[in-house]
Z-matrix of the N, CA and C atoms (Angstrom, degrees):
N
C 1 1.447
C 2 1.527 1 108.38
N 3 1.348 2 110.42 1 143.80
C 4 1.610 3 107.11 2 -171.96
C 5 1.660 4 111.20 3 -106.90
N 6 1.310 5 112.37 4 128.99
C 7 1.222 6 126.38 5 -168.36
C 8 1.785 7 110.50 6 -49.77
N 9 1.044 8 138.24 7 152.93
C 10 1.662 9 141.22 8 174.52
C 11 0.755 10 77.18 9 -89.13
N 12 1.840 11 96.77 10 152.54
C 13 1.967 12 141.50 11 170.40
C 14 1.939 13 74.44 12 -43.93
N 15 1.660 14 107.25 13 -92.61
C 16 1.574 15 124.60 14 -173.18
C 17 2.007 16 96.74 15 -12.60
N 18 0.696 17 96.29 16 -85.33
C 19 1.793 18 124.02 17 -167.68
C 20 1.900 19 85.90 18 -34.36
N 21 1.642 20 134.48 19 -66.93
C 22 1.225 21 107.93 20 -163.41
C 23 1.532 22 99.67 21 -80.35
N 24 1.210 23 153.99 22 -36.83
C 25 0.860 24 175.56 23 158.95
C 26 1.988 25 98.83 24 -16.80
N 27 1.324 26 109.66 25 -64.26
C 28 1.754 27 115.71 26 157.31
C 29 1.592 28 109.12 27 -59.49
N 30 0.650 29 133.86 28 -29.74
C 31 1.233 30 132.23 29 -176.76
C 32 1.615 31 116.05 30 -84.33
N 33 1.314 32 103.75 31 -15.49
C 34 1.839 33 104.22 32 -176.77
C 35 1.160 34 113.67 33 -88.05
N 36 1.941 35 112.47 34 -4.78
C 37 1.460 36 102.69 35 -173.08
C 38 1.975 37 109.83 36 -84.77
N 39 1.207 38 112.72 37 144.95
C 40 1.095 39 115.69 38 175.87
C 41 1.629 40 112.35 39 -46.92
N 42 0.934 41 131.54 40 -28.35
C 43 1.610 42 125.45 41 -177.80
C 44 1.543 43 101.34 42 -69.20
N 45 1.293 44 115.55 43 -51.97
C 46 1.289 45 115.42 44 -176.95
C 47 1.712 46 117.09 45 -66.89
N 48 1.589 47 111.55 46 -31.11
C 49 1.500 48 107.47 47 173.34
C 50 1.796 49 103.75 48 -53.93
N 51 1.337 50 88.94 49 -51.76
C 52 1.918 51 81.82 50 -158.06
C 53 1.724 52 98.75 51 -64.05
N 54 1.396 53 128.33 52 -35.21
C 55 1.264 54 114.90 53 177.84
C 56 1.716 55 120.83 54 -46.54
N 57 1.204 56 106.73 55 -35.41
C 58 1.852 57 113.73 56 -176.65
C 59 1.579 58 84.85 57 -84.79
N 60 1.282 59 119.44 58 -57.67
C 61 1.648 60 109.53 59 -165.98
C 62 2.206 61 115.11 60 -40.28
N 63 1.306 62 81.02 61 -33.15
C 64 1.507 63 95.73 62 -176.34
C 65 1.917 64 119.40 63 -81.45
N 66 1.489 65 98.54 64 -16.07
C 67 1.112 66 113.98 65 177.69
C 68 1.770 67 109.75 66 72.78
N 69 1.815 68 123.52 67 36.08
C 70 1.270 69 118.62 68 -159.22
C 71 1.328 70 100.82 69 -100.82
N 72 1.163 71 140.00 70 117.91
C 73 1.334 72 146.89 71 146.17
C 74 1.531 73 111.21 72 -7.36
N 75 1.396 74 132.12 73 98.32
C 76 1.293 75 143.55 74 157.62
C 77 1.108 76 146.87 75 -140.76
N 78 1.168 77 130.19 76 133.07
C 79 1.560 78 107.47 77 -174.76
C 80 1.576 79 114.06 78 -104.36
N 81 1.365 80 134.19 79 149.84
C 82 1.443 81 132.38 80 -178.69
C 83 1.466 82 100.01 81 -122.15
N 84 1.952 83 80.52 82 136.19
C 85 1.661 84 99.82 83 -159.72
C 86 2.010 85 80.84 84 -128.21
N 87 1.430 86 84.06 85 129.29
C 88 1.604 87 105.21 86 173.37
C 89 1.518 88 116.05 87 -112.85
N 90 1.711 89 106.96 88 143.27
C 91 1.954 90 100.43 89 -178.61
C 92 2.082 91 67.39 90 -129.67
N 93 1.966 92 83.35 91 174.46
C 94 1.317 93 90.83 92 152.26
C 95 1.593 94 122.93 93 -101.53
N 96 1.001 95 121.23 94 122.65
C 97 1.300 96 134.06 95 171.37
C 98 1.796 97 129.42 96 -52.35
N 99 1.385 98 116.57 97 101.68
C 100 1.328 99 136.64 98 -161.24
C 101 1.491 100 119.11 99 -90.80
N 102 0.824 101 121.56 100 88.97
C 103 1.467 102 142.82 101 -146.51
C 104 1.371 103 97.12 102 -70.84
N 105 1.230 104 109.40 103 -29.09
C 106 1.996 105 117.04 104 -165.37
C 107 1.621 106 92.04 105 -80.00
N 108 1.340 107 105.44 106 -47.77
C 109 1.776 108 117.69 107 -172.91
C 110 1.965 109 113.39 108 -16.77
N 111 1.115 110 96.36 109 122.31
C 112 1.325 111 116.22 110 169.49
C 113 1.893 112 129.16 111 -65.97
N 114 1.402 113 82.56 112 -20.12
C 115 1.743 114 82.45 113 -174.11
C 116 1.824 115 90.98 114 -112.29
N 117 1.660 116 91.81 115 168.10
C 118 1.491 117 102.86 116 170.74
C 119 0.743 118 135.24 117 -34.15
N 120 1.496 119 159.38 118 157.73
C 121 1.524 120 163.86 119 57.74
C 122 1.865 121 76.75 120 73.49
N 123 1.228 122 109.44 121 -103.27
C 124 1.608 123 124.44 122 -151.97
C 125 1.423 124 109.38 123 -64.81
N 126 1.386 125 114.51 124 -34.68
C 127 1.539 126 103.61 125 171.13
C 128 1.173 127 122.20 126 -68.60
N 129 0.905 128 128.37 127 -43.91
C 130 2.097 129 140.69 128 141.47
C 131 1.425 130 102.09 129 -26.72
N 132 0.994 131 149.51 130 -32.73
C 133 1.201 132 141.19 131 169.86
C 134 1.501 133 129.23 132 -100.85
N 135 1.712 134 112.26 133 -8.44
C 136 0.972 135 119.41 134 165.63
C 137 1.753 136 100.09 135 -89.20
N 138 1.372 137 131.01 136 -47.83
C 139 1.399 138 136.93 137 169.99
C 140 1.730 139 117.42 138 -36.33
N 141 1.056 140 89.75 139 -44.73
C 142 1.253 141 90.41 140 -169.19
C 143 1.805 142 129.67 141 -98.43
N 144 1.965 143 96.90 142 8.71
C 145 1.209 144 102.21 143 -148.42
C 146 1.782 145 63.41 144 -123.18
N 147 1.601 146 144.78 145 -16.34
C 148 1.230 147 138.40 146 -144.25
C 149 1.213 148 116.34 147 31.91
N 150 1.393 149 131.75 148 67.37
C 151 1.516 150 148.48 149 -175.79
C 152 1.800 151 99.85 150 -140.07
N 153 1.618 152 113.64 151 127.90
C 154 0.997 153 122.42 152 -175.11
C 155 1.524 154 99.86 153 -61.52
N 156 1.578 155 132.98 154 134.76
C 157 1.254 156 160.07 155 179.08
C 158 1.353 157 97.22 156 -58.60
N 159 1.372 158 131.00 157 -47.71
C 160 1.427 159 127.48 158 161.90
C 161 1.800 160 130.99 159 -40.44
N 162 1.120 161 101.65 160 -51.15
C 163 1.392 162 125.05 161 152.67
C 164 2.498 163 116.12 162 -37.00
N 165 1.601 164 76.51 163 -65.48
C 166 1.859 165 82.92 164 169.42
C 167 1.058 166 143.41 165 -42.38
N 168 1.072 167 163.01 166 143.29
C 169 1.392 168 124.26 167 -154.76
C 170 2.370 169 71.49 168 -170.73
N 171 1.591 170 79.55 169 132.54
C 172 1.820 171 107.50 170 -177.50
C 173 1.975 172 98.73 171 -93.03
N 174 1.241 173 95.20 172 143.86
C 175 1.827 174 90.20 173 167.18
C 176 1.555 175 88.00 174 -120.06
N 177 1.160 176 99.83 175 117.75
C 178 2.242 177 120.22 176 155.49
C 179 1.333 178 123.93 177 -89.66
N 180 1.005 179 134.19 178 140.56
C 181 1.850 180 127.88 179 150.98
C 182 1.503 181 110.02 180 -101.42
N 183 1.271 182 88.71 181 132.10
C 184 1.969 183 97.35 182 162.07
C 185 1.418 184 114.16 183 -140.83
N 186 1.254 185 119.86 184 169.64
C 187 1.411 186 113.63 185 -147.42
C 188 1.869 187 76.23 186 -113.97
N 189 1.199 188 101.51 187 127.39
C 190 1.210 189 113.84 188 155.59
C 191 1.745 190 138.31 189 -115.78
N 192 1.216 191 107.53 190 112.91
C 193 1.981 192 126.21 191 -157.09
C 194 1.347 193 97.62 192 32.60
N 195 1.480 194 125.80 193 57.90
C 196 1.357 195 149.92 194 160.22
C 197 1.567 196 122.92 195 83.25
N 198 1.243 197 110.08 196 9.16
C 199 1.343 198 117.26 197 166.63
C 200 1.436 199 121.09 198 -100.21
N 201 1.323 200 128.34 199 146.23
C 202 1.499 201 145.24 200 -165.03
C 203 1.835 202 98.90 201 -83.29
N 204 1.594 203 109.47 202 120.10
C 205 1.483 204 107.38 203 -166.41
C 206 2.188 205 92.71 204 -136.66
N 207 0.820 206 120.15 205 128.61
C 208 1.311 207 130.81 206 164.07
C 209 1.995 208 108.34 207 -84.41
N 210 0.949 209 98.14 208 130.32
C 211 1.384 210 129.75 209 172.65
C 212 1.303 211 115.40 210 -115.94
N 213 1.461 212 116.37 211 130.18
C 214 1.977 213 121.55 212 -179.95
C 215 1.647 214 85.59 213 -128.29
N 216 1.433 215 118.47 214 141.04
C 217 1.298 216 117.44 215 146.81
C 218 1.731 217 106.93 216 -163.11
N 219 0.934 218 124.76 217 -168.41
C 220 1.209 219 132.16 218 -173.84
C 221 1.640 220 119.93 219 -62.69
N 222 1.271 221 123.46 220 118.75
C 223 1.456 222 138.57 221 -178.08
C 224 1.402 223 94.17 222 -29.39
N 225 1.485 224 128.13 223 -66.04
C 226 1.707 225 124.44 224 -158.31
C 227 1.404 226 103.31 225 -79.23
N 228 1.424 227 123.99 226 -2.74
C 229 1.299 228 87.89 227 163.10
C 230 1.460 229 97.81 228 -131.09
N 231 1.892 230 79.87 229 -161.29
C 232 1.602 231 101.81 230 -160.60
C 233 1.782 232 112.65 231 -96.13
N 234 1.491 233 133.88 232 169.57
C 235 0.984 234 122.40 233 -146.35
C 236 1.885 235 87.85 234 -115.74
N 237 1.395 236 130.87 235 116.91
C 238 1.313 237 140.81 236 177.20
C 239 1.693 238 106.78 237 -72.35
N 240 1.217 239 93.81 238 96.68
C 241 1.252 240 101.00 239 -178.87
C 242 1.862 241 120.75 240 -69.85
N 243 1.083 242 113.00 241 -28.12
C 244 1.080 243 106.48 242 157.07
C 245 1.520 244 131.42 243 -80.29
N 246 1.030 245 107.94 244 -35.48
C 247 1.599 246 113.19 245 169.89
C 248 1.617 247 101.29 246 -52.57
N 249 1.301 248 105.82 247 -69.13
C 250 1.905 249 98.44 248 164.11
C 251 1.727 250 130.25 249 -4.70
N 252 1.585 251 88.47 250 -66.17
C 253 1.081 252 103.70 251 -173.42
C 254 1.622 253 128.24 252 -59.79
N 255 1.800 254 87.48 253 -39.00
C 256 1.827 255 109.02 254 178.98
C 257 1.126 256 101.55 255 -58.76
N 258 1.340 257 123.93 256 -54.47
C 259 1.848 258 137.50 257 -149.56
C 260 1.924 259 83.59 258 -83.05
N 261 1.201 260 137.18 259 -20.20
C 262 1.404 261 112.07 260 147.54
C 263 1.340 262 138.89 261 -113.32
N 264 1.467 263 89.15 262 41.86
C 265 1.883 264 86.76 263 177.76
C 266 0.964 265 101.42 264 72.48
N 267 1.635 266 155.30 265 34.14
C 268 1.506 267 143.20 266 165.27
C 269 1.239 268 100.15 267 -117.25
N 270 1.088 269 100.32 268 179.38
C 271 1.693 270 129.71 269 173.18
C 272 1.491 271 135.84 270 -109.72
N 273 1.607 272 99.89 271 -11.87
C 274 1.545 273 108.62 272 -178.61
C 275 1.887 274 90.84 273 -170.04
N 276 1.260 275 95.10 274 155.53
C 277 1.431 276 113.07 275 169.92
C 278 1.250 277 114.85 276 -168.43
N 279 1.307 278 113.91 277 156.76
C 280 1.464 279 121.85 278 -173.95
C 281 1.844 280 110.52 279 -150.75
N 282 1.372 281 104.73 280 163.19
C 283 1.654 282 99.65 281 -171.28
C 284 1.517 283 108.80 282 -91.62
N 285 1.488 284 122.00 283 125.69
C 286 1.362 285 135.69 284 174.12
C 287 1.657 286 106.93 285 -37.97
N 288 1.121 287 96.82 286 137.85
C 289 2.226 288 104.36 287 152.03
C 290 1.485 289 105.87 288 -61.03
N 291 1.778 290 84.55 289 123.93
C 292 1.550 291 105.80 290 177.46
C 293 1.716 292 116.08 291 -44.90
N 294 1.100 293 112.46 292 -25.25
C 295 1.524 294 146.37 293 -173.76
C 296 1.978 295 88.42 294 -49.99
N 297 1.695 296 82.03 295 -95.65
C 298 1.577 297 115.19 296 167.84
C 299 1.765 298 111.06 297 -28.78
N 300 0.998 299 143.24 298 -54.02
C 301 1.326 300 167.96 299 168.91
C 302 1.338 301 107.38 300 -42.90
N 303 1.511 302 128.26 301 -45.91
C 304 1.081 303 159.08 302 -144.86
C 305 1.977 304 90.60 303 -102.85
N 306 0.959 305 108.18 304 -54.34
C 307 1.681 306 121.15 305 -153.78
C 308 1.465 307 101.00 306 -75.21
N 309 1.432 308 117.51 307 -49.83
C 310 1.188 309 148.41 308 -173.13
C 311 1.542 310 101.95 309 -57.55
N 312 1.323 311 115.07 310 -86.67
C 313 1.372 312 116.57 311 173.86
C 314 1.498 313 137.19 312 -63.70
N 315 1.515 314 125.49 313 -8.49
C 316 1.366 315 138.36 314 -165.36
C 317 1.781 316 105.39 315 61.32
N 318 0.881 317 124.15 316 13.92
C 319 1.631 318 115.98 317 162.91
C 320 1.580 319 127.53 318 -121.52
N 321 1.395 320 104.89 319 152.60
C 322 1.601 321 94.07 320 -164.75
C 323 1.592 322 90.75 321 -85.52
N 324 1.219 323 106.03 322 167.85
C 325 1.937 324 124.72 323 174.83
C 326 1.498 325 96.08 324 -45.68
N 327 1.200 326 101.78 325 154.88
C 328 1.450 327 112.10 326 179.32
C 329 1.510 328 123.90 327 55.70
N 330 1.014 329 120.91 328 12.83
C 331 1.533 330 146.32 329 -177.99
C 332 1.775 331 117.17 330 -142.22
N 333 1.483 332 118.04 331 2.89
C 334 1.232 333 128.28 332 -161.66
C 335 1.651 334 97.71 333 -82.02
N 336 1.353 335 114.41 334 127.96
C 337 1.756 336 114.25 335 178.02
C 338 1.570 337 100.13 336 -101.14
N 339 1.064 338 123.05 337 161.87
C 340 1.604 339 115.14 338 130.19
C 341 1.201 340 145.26 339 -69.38
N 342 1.184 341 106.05 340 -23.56
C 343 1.547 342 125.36 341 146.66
C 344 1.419 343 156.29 342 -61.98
N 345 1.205 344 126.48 343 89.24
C 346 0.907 345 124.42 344 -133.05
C 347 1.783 346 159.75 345 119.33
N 348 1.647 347 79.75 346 -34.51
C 349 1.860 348 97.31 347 174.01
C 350 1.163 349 125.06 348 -51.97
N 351 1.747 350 114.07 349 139.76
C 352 1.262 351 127.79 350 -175.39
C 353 1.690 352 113.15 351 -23.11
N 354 1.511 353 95.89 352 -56.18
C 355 1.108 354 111.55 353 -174.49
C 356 1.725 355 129.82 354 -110.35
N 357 0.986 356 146.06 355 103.92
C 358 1.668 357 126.10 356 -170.37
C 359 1.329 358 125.35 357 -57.87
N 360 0.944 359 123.76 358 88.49
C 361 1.667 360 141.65 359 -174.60
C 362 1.727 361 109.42 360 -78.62
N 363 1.258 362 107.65 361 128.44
C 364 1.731 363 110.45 362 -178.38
C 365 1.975 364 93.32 363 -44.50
N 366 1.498 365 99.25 364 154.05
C 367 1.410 366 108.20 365 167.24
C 368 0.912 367 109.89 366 -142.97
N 369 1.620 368 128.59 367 162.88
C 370 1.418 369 151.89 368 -174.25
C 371 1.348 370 107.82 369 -121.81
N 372 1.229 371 139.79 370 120.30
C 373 1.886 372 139.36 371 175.59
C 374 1.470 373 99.22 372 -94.35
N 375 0.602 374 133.43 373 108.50
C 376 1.861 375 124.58 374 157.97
C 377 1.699 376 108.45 375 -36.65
N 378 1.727 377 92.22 376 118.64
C 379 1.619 378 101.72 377 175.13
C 380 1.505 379 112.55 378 -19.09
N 381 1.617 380 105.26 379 -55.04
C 382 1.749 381 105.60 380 -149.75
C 383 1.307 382 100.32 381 -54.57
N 384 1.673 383 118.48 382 -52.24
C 385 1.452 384 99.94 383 -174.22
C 386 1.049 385 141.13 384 -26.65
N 387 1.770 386 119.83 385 -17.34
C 388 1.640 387 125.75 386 179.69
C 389 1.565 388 98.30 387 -80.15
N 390 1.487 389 151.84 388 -3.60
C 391 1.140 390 145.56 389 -160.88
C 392 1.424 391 91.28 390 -121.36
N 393 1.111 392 135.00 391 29.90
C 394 1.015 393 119.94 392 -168.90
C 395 2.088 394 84.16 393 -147.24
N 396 1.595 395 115.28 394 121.98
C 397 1.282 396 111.93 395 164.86
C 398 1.641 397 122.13 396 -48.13
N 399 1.271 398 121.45 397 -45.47
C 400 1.355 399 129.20 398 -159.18
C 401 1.658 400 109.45 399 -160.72
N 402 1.444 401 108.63 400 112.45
C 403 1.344 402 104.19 401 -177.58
C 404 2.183 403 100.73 402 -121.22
N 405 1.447 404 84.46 403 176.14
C 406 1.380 405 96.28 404 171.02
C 407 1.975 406 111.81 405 -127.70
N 408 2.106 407 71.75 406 158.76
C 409 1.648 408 86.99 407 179.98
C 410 1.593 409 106.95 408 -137.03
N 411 0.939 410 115.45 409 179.02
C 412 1.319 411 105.46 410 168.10
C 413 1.266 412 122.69 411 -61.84
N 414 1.249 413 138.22 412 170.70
C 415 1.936 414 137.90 413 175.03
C 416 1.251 415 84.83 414 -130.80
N 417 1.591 416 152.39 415 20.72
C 418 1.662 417 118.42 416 140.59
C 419 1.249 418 95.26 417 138.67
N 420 1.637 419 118.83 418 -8.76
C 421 1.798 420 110.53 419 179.25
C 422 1.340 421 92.04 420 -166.84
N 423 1.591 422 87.99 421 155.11
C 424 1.595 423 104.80 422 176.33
C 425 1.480 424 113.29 423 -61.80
N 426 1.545 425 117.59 424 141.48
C 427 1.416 426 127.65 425 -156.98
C 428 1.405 427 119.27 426 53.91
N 429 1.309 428 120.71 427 50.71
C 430 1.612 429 126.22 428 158.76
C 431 1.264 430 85.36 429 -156.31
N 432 1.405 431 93.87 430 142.71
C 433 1.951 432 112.64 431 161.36
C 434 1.294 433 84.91 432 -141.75
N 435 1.525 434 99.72 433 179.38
C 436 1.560 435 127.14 434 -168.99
C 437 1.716 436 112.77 435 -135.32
N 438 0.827 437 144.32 436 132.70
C 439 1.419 438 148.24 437 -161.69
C 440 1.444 439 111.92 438 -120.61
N 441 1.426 440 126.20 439 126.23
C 442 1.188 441 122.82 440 179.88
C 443 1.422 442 111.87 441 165.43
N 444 1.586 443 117.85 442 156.33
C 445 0.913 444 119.65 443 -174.96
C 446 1.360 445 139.06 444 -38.26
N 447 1.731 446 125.59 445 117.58
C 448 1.862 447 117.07 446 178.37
C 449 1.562 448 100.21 447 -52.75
N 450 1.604 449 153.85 448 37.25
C 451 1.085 450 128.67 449 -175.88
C 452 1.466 451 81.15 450 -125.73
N 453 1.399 452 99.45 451 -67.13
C 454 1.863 453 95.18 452 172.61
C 455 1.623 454 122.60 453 -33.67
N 456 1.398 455 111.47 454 -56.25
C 457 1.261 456 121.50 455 178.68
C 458 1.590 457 109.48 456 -46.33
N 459 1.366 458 114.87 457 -23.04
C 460 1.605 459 104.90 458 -166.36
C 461 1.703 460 86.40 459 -99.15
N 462 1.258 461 116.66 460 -50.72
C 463 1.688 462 108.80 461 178.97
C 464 1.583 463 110.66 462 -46.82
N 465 1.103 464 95.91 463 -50.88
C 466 1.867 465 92.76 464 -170.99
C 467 1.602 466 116.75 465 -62.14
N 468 1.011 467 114.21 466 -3.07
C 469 2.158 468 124.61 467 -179.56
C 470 1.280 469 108.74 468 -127.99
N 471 1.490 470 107.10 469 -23.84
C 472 1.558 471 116.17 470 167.78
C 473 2.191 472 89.08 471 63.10
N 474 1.429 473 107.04 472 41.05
C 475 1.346 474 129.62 473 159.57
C 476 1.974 475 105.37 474 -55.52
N 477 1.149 476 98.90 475 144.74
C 478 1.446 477 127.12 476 153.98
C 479 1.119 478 129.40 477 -113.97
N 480 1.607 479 122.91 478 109.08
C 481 1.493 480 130.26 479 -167.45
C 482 1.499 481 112.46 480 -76.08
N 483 1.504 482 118.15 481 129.63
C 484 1.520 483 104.55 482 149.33
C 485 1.630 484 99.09 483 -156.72
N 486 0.945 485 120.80 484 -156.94
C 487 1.470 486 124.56 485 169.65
C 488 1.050 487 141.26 486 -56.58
N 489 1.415 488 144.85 487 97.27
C 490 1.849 489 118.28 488 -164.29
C 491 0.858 490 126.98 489 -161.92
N 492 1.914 491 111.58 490 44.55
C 493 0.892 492 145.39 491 169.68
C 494 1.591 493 119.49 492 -109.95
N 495 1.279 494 104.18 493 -177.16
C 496 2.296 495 118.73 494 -174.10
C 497 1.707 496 86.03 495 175.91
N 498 1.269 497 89.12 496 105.40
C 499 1.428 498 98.60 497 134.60
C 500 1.575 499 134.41 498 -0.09
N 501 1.578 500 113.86 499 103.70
C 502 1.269 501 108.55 500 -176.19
C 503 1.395 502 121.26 501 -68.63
């Protein structure tokens, strides 16, 4: 059977290589991506994919007491920058230039995976993801996510869960 333009095209992004490279159980769920769109990166992809937003899950960088730290937590909310900081042994943190963010990982904003990045940067999963059978993240570009287990997700970043979210 011959692969779709779409189909190899998902498949060229680095999040998705290392997912097959790793052999992880996932499925990739594509919307088209609305450039005019008013809401977030992830709520646009929870909207448009009809997948509870709880389920979604955003990848951030913030620099924590000067080191480069990835953060995943839930699309609706917001990212607790101090909790961040606690859950790594720091004292202060703040969120990188989208710029910077961009350089670091090889993906533009709103397209950012955990999978995959230039570089492997410590990560944090937000607890909830373990209450949740199967969540999504991005797979490497705006309008693709990837679906699959929070257990994999923590093996595959070799992530540390705790809290690291507030209410949007």
């Amino acid at each position: 059977m011959k692969a779709t333009k779409s189909a190899r095209r998902a498949a060229a992004t680095p999040a998705l290589r290392l997912l097959q490279q790793a052999d992880v159980p996932h499925t990739v769920r594509s919307y088209e991506h609305d450039p005019t769109s008013e809401l977030p990166f992830g709520l646009e992809a929870a909207a448009a994919l009809g997948v509870d937003p709880a389920r979604v899950y955003k990848t951030l960088l913030a620099d924590v007491d000067g080191a480069l730290v990835v953060a995943i937590l839930p699309v609706a909310e917001r990212l607790d920058l101090k909790a961040l900081a606690a859950a790594m042994g720091g004292r202060r943190a703040a969120m990188v230039d989208p710029a910077l963010a961009e350089r670091v990982t090889g993906y533009v904003v709103g397209g950012i995976s955990p999978f995959g990045q230039r570089k492997r940067l410590p990560t944090v999963l937000d607890e909830r993801a373990l209450e949740h059978e199967r969540v999504l993240v991005s797979a490497g570009r705006r309008g693709l996510e990837v679906e699959l287990a929070p257990a994999d997700l923590v093996a595959l970043t070799g992530a540390m869960t705790a809290r690291v979210w507030r209410e949007a």
